[in-house]
Backbone as CSV, one residue per row, in Angstrom:
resi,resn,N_x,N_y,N_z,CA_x,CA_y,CA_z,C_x,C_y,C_z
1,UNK,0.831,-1.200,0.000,0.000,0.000,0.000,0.872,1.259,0.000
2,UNK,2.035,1.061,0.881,2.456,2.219,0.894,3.669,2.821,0.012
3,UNK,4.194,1.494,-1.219,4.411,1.787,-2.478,3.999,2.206,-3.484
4,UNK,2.715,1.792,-3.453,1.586,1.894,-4.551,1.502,3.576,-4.076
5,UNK,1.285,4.242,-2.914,1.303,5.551,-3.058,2.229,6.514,-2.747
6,UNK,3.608,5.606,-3.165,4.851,6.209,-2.932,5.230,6.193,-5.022
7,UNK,4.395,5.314,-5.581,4.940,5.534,-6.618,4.032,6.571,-7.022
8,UNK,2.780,6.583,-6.945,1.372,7.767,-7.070,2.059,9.046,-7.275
9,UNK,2.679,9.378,-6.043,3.477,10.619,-5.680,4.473,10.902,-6.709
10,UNK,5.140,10.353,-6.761,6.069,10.255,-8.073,6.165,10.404,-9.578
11,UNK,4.395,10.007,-9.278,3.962,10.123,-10.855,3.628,11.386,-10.945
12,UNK,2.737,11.538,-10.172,2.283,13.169,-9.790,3.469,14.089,-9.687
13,UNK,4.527,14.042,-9.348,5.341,15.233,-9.434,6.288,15.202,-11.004
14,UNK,6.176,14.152,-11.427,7.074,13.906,-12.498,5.601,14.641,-13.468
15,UNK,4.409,14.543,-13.690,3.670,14.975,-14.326,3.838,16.605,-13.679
16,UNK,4.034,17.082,-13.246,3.705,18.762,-12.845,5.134,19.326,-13.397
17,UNK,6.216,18.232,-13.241,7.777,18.967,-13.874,7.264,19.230,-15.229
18,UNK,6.491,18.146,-16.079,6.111,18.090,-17.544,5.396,19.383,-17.608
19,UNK,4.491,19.536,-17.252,3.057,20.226,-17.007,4.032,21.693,-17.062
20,UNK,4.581,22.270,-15.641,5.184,23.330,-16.088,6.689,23.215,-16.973
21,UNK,7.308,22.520,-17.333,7.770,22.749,-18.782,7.207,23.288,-19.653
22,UNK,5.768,22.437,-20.154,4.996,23.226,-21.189,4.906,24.346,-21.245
23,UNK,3.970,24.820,-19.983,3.959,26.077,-19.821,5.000,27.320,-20.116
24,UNK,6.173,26.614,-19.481,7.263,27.756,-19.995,7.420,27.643,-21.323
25,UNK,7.111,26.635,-21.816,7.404,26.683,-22.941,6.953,27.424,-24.021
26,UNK,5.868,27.487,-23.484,4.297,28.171,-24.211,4.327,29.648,-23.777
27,UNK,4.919,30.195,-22.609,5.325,31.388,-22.593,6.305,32.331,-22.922
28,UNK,7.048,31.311,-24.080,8.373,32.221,-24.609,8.212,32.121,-25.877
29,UNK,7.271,32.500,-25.797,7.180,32.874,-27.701,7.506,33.850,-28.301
30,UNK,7.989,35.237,-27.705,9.027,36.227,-27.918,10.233,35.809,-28.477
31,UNK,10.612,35.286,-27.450,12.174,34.334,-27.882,11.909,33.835,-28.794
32,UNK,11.460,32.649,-29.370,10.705,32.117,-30.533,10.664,32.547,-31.545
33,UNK,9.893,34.175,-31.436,10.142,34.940,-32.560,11.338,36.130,-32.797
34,UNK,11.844,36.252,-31.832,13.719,35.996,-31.764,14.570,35.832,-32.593
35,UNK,14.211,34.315,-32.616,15.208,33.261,-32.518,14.882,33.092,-34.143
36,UNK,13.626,32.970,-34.531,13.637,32.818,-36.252,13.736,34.180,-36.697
37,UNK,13.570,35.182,-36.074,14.051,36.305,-36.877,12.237,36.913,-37.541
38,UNK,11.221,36.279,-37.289,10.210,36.998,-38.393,9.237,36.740,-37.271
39,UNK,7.999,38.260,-37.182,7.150,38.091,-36.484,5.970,38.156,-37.935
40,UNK,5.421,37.090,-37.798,3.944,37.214,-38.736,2.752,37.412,-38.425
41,UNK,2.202,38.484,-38.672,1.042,39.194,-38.851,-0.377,38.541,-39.389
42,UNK,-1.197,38.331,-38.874,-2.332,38.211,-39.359,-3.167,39.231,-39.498
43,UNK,-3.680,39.474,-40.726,-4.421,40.950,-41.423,-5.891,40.371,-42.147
44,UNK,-6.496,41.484,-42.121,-7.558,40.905,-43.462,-6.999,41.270,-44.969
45,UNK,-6.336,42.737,-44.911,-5.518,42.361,-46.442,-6.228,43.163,-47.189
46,UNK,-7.920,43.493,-46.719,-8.972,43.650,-47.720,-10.294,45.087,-46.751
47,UNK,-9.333,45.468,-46.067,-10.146,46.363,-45.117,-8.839,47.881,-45.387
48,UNK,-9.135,48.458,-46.056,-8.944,49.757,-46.570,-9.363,50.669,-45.038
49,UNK,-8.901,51.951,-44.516,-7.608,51.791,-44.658,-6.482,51.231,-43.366
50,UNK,-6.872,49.610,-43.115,-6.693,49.415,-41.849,-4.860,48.373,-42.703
51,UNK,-5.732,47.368,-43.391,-4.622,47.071,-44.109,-5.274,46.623,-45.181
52,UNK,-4.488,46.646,-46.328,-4.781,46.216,-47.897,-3.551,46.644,-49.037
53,UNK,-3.800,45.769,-49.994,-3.269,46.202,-50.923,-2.930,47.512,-51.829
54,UNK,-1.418,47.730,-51.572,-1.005,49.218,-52.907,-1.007,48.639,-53.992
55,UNK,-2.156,49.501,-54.934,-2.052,48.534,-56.354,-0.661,48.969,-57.036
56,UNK,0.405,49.725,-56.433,1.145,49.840,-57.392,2.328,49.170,-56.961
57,UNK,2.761,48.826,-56.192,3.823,47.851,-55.366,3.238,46.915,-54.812
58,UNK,2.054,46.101,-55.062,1.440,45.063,-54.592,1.543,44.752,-53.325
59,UNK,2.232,45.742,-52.421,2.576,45.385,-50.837,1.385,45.812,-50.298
60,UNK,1.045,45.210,-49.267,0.115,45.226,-48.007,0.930,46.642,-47.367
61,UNK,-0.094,47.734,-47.425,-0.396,48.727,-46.810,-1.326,49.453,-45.487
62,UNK,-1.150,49.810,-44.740,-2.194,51.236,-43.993,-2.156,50.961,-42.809
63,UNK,-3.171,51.441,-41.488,-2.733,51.786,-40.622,-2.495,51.073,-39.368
64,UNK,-2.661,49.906,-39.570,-2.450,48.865,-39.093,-1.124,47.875,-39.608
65,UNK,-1.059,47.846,-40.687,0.362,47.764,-41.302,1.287,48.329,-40.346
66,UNK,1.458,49.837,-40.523,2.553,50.433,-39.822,2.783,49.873,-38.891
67,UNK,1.421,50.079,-37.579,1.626,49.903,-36.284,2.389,48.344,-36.680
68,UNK,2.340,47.212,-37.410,2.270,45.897,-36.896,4.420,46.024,-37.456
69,UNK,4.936,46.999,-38.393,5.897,47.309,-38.470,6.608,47.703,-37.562
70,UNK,5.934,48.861,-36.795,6.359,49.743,-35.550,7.154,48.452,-34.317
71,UNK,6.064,47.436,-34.101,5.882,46.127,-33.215,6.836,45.587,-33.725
72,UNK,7.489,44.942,-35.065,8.284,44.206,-35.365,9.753,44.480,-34.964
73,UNK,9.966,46.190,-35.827,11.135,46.727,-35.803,11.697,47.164,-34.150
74,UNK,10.807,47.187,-33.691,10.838,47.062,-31.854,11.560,45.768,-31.366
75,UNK,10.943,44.908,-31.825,11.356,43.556,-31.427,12.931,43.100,-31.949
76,UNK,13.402,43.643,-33.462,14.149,43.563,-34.045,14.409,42.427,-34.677
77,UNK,13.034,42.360,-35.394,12.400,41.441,-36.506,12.006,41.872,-37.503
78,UNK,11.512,40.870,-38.819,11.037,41.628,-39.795,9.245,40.427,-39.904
79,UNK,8.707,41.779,-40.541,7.439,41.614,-40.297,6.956,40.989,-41.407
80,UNK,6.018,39.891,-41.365,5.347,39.290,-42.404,3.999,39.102,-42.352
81,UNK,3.176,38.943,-43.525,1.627,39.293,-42.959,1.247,38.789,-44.063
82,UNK,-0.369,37.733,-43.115,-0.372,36.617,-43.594,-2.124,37.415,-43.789
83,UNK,-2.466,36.388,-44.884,-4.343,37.366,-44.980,-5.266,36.137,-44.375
84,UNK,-6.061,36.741,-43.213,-6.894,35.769,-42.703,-8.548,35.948,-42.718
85,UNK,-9.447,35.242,-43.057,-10.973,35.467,-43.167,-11.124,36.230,-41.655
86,UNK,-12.249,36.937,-41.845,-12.799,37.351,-40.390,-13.251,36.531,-39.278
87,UNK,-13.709,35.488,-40.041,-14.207,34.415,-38.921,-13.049,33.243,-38.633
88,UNK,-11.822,33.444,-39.150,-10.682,32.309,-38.955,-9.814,33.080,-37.999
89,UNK,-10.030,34.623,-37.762,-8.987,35.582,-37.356,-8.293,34.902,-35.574
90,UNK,-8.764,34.035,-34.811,-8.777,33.694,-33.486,-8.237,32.400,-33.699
91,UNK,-9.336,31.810,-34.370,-8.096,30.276,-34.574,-7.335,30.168,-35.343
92,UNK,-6.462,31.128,-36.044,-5.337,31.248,-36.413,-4.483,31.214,-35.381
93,UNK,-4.649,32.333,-34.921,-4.041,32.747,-33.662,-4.013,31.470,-32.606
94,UNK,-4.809,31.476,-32.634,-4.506,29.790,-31.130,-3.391,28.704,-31.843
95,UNK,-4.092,28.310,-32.844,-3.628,27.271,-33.538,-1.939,27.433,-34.353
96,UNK,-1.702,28.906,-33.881,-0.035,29.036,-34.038,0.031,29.324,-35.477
97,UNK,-0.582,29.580,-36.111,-0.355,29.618,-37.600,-0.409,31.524,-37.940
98,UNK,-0.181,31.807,-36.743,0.281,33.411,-36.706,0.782,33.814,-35.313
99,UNK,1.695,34.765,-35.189,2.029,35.304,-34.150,0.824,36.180,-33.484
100,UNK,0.750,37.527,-34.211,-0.511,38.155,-33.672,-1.421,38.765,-34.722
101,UNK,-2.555,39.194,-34.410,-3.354,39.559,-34.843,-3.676,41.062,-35.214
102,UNK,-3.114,42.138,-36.610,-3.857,43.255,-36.566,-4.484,43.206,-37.660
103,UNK,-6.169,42.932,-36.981,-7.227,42.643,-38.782,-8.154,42.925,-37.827
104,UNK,-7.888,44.417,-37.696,-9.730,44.985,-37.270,-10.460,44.477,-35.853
105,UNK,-9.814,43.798,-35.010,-10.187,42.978,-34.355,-11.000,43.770,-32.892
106,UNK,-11.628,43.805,-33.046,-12.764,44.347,-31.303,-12.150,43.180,-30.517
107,UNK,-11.971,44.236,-28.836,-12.035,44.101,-28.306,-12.732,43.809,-27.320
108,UNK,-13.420,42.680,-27.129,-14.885,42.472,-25.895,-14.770,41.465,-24.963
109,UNK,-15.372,41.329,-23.694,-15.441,40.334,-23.006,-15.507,39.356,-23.386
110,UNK,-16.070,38.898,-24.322,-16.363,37.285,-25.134,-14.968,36.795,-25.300
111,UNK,-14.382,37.503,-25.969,-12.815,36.974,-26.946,-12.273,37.148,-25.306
112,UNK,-11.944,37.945,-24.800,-11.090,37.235,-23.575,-10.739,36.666,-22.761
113,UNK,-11.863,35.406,-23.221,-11.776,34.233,-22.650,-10.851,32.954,-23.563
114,UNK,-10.550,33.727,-24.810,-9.825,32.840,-25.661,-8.480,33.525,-26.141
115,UNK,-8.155,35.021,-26.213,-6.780,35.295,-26.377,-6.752,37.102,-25.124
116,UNK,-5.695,37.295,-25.417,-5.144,38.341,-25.155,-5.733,39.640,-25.908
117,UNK,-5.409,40.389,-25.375,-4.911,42.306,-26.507,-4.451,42.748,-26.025
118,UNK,-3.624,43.745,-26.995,-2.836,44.654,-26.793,-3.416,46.327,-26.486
119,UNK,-2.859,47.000,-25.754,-3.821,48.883,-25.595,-4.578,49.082,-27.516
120,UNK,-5.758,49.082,-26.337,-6.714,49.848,-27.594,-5.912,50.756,-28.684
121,UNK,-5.607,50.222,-30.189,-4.935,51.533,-30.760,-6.461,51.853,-32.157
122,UNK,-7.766,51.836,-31.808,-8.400,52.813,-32.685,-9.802,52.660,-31.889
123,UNK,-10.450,53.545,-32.359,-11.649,53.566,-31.296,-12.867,53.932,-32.532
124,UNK,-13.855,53.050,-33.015,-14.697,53.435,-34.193,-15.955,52.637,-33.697
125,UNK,-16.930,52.357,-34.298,-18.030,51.792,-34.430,-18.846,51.207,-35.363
126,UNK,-19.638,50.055,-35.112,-21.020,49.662,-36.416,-21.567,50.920,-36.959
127,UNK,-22.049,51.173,-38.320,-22.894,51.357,-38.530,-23.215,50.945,-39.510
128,UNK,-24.776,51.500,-40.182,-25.424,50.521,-41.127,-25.721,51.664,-42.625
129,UNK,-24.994,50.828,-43.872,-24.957,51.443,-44.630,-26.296,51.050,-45.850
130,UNK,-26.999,52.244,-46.115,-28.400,51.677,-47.025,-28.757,52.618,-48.309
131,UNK,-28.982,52.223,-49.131,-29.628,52.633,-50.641,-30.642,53.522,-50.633
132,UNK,-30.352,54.973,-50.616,-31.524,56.068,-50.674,-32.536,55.387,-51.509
133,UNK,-32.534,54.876,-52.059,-34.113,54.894,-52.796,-35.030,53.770,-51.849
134,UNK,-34.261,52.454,-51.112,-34.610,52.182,-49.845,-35.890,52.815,-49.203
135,UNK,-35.282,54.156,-48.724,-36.455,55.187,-48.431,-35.542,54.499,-46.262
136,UNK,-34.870,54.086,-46.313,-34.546,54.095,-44.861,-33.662,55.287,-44.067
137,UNK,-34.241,55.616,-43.356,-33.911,56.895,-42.678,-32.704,55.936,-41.104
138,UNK,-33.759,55.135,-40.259,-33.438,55.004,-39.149,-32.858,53.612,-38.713
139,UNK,-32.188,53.082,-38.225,-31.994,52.558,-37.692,-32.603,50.624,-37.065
140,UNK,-33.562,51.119,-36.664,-34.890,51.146,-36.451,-35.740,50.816,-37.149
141,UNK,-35.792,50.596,-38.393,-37.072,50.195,-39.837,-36.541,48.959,-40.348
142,UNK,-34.923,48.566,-39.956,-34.869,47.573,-40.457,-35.171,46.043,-39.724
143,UNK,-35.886,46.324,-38.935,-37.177,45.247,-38.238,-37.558,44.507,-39.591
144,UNK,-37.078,43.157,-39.378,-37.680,42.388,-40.191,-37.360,42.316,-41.744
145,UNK,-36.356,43.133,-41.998,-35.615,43.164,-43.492,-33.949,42.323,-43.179
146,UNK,-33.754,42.072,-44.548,-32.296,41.373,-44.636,-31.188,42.684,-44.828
147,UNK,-30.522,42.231,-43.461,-29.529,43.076,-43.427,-28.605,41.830,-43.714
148,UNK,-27.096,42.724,-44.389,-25.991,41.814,-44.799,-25.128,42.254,-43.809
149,UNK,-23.823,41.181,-44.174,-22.602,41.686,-43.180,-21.490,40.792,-43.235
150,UNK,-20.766,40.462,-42.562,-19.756,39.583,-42.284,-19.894,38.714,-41.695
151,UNK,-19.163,37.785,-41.739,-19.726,36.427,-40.821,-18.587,35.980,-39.858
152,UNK,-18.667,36.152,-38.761,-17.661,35.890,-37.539,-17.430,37.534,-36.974
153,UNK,-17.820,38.502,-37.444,-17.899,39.799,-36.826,-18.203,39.953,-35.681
154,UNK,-18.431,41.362,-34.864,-19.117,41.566,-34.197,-20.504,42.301,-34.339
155,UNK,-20.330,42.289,-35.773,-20.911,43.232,-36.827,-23.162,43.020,-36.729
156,UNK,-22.651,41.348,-37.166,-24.240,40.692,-36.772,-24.686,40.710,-35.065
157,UNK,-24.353,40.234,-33.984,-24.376,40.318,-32.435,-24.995,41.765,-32.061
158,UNK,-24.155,43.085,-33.605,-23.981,43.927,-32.657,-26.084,44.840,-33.347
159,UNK,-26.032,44.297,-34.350,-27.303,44.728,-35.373,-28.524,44.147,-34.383
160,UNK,-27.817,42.760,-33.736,-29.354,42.043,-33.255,-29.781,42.162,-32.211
161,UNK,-28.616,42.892,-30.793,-29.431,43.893,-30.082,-30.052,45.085,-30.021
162,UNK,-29.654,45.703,-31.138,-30.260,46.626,-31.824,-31.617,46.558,-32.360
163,UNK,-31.610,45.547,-33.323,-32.934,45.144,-34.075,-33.112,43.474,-34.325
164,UNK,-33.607,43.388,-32.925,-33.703,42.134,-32.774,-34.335,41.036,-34.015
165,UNK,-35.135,41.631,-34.307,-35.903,41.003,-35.740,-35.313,41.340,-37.063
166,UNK,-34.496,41.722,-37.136,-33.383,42.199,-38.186,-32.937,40.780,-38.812
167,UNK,-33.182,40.474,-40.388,-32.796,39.215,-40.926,-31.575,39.215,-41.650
168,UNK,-30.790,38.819,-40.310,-28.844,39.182,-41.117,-28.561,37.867,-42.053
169,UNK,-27.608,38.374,-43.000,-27.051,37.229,-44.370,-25.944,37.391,-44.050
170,UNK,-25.555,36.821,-43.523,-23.230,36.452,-43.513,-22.827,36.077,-44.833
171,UNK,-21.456,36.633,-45.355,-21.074,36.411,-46.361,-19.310,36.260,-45.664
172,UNK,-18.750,35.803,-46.255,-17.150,35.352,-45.867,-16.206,36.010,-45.829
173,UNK,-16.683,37.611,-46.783,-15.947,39.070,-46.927,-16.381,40.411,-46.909
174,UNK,-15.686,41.177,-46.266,-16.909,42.050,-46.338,-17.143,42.773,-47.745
175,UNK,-16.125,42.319,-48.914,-16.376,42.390,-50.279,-17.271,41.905,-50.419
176,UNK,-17.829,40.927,-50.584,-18.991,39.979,-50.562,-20.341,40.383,-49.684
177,UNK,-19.994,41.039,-49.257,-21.289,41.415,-48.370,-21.667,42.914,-48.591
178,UNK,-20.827,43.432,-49.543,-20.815,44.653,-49.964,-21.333,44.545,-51.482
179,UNK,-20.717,43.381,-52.241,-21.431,43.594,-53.190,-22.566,42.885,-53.376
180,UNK,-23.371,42.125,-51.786,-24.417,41.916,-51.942,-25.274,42.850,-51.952
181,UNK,-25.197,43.772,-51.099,-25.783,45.258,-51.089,-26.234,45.657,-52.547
182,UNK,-24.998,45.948,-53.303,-25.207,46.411,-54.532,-26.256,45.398,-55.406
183,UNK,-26.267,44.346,-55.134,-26.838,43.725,-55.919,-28.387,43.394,-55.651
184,UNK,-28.339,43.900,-54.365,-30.202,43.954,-53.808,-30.472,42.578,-53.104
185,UNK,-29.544,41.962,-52.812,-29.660,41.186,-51.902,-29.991,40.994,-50.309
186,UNK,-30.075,42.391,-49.650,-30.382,42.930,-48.612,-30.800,44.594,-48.703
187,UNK,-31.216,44.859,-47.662,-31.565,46.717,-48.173,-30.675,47.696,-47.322
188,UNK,-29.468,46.637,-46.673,-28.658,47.087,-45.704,-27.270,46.808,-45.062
189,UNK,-26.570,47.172,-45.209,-25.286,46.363,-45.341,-24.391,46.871,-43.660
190,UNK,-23.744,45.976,-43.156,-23.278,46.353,-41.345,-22.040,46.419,-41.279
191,UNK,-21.061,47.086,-41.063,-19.742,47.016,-41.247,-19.031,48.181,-40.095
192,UNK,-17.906,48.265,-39.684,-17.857,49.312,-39.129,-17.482,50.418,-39.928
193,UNK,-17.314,51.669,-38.876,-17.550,52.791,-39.893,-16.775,53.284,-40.417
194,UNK,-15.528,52.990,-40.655,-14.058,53.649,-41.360,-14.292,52.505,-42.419
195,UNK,-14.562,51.124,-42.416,-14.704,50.598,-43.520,-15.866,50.674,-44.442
196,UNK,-17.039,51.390,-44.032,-17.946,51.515,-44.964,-17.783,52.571,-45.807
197,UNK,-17.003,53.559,-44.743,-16.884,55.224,-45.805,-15.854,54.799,-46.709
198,UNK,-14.438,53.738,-46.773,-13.997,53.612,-47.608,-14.554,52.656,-48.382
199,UNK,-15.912,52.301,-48.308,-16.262,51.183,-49.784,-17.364,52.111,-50.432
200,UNK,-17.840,52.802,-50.174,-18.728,53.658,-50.602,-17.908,55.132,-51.257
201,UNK,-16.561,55.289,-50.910,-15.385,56.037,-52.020,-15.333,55.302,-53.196
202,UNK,-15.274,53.880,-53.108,-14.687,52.653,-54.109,-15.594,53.113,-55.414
203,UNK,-17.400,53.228,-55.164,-18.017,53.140,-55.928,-17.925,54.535,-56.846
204,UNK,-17.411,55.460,-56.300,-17.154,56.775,-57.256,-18.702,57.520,-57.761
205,UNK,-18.824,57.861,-58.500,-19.952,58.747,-58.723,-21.503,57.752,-58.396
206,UNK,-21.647,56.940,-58.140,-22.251,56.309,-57.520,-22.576,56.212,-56.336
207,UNK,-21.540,56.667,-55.613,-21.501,56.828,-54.201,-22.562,57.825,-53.538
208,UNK,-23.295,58.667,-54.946,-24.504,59.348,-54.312,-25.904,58.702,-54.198
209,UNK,-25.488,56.851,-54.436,-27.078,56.627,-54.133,-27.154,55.834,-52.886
210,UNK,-26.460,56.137,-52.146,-26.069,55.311,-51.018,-25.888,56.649,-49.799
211,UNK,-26.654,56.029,-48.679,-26.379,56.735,-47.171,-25.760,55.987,-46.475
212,UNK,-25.214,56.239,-45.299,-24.790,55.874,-44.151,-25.358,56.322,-42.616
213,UNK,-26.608,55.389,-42.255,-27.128,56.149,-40.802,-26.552,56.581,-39.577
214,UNK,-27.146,57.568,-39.104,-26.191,58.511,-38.369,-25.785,57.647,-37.253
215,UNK,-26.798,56.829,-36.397,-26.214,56.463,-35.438,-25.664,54.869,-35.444
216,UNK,-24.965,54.697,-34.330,-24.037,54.407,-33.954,-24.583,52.515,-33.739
217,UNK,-23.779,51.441,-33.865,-25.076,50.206,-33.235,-24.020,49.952,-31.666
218,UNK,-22.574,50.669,-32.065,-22.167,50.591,-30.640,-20.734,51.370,-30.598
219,UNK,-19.637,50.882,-29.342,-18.707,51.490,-30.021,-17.635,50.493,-29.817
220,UNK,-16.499,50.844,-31.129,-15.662,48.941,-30.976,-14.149,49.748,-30.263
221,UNK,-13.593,49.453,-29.576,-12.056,49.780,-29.532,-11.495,48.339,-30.022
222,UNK,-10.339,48.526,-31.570,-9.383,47.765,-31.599,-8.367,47.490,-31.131
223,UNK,-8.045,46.293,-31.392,-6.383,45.902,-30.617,-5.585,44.784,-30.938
224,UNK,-4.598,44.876,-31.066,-3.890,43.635,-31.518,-4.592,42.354,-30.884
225,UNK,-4.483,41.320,-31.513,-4.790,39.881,-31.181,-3.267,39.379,-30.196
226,UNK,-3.172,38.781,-28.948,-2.210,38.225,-28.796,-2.128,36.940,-28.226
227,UNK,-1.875,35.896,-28.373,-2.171,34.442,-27.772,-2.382,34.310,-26.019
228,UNK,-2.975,33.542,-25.254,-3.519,33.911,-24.566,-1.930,33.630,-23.797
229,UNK,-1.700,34.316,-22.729,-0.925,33.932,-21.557,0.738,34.636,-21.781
230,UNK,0.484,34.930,-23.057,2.226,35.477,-23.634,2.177,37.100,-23.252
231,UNK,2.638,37.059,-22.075,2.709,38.294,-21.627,3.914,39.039,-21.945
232,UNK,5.374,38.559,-22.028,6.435,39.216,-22.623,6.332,40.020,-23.910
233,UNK,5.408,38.961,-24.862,4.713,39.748,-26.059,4.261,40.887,-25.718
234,UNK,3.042,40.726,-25.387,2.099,41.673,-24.741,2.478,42.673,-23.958
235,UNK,3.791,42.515,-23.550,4.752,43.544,-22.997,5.240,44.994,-24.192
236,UNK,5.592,44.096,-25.182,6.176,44.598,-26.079,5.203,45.159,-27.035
237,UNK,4.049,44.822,-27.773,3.379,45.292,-28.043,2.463,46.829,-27.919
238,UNK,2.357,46.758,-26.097,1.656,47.687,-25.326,2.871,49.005,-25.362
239,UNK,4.405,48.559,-24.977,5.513,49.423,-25.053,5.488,50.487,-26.308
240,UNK,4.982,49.216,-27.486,5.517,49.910,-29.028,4.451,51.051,-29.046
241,UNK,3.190,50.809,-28.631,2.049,51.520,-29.112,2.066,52.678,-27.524
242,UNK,2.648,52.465,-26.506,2.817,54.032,-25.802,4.058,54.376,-26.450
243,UNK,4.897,54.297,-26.679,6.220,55.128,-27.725,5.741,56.025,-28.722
244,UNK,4.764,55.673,-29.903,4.084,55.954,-31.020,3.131,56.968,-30.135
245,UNK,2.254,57.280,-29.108,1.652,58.005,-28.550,2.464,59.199,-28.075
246,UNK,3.137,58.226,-27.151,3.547,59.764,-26.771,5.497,60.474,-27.642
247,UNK,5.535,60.190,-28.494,6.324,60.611,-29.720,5.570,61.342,-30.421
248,UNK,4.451,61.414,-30.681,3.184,62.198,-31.649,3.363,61.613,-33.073
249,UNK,3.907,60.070,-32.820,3.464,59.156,-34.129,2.432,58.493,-34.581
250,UNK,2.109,58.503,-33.072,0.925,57.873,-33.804,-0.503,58.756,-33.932
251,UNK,-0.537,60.013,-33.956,-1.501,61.057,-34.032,-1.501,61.620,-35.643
252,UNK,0.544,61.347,-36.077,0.766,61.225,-37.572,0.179,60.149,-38.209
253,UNK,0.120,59.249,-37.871,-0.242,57.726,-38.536,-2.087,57.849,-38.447
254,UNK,-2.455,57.829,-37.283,-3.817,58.295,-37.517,-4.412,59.443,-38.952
255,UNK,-3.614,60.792,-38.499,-4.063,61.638,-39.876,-3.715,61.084,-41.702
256,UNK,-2.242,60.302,-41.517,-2.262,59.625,-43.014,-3.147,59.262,-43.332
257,UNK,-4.005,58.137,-42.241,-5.075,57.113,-43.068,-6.278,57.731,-42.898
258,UNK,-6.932,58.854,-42.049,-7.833,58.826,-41.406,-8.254,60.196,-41.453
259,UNK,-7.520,60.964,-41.366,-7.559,62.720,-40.825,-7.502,63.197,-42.054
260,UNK,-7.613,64.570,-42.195,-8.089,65.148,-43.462,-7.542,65.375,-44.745
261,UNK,-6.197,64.971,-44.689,-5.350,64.517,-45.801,-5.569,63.315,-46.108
262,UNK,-6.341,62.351,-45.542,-6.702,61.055,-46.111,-7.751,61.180,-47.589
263,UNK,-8.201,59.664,-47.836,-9.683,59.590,-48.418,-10.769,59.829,-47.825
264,UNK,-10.338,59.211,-46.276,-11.800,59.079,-45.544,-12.171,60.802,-44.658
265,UNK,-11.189,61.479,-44.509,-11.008,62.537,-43.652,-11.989,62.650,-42.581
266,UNK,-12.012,61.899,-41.251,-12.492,61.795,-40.528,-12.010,63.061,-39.757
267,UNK,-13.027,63.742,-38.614,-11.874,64.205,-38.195,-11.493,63.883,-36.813
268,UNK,-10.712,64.891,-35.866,-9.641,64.971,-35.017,-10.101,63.390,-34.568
269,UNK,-8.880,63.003,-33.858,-8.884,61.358,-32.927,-9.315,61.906,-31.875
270,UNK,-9.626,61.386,-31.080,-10.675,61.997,-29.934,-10.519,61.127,-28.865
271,UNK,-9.152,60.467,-29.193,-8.720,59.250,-28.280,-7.257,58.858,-28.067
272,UNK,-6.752,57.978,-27.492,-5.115,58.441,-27.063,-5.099,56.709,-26.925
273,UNK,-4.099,56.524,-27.342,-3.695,54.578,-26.846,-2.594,54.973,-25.641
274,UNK,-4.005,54.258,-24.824,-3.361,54.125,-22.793,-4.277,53.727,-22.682
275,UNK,-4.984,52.473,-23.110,-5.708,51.734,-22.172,-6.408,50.555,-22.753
276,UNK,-6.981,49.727,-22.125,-7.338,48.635,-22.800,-8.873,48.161,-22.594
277,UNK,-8.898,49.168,-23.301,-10.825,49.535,-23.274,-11.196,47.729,-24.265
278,UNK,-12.996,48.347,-23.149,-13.671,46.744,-23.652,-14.717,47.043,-24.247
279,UNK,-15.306,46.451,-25.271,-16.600,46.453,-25.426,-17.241,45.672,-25.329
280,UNK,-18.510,46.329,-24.379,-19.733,45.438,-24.432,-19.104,44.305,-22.748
């Protein structure tokens, strides 16, 4: 008897040496990306002007780009960036087939039960973009019509406390869910709002048969994606993006993509990265 729980013991501590091995192991993924020299990026690729394609140097561009540059050249790595669906953007990330995540990603209680983030670096919101001849003014009317959108967003969640009877269509891009719009496949399309004003530029003189309703379905703060528990990362990340703040780079980087020398000319930022705001 008192072998049998002399070897028990034994097993049990030889399993907890294993157990935290892993763990350390699983917490040096800095080093990791170190040690190969390349931190890779997961982006959508296709969200103007967060990141996407320069048609004239075919490189992945904008303002999320930078920052995920800013993060690399910090680390004293070079940055690579990989294009991920909206609804794959998390299990990429778990499943190791990216370092971190900058593709638009909200920040909310839900997801932080499955990864990390880094300080809020943009602060925007849903809203819902619709076809003047529609005749939709509010918010509110689209009770019971097909609204479109993205599928793995926060985009649909965020329409259906809003308008609970609201009949959302997921599509796999928000290209795809944009040119369902156009095509009358819904009378309403959900996206947030720096990406709708740049798809509604796309369409050019066309762009006058289309509104964008005033209010708001919530408000998202973004943030890097970071695997759950890698805090050295997450060290470094949070470092790169107060440097860029308080340097007044990143107030420059905001106005390139965003401020009134942009396409979208939003104006002033009305927000500062120092903190790690939640939504919802």
């Amino acid at each position: 008897m008192r072998k049998r729980t002399f070897n028990t013991l034994i097993a049990s501590a030889f399993a907890a040496i294993l157990s935290l091995g892993a763990v350390t192991a699983h917490a040096d993924q800095l080093a990791d990306i170190k040690k190969k020299g390349v931190l890779v990026f997961g982006i959508l690729g296709i969200d103007e002007p967060n990141s996407f394609v320069d048609p004239k140097t075919r490189q992945y561009i904008g303002y999320e780009i930078d920052l995920a540059n800013a993060i690399a050249q910090k680390i004293g790595v070079k940055a690579e960036f990989k294009q991920v669906a909206v609804a794959a953007r998390i299990p990429e990330l778990q499943q190791g087939h990216v370092d971190l995540l900058a593709a638009s990603l909200t920040h909310n209680k839900e997801r932080e039960a499955l990864i990390d983030f880094g300080l809020t670096h943009f602060v925007t919101g849903s809203k819902v973009l619709v076809t003047k001849k529609s005749g939709i003014t509010s918010v509110q009317q689209l009770g019971g019509k097909k609204v479109v959108t993205v599928k793995g967003g926060t985009q649909e969640p965020n329409l259906k406390r809003a308008v609970p009877t609201a009949e959302v269509v997921t599509f796999e891009s928000t290209q795809q869910a944009f040119l369902a719009l156009q095509q009358g496949k819904g009378v309403a399309y959900v996206n947030d709002e720096s990406s709708l004003y740049s798809d509604v530029l796309k369409l050019g003189p066309k762009a006058k048969d289309y509104v964008v309703l005033p209010e708001n379905l919530n408000v998202e703060p973004l943030a890097i994606g970071i695997k759950k528990g890698e805090t050295a990362l997450k060290a470094v990340v949070d470092q790169t993006l107060r440097e860029l703040e308080s340097s007044g780079a990143a107030d420059k980087l905001y106005e390139k993509w965003y401020g009134q020398g942009s396409k979208l000319k939003f104006g002033k930022r009305t927000w500062k990265i120092e903190s790690d705001k939640v939504d919802g």
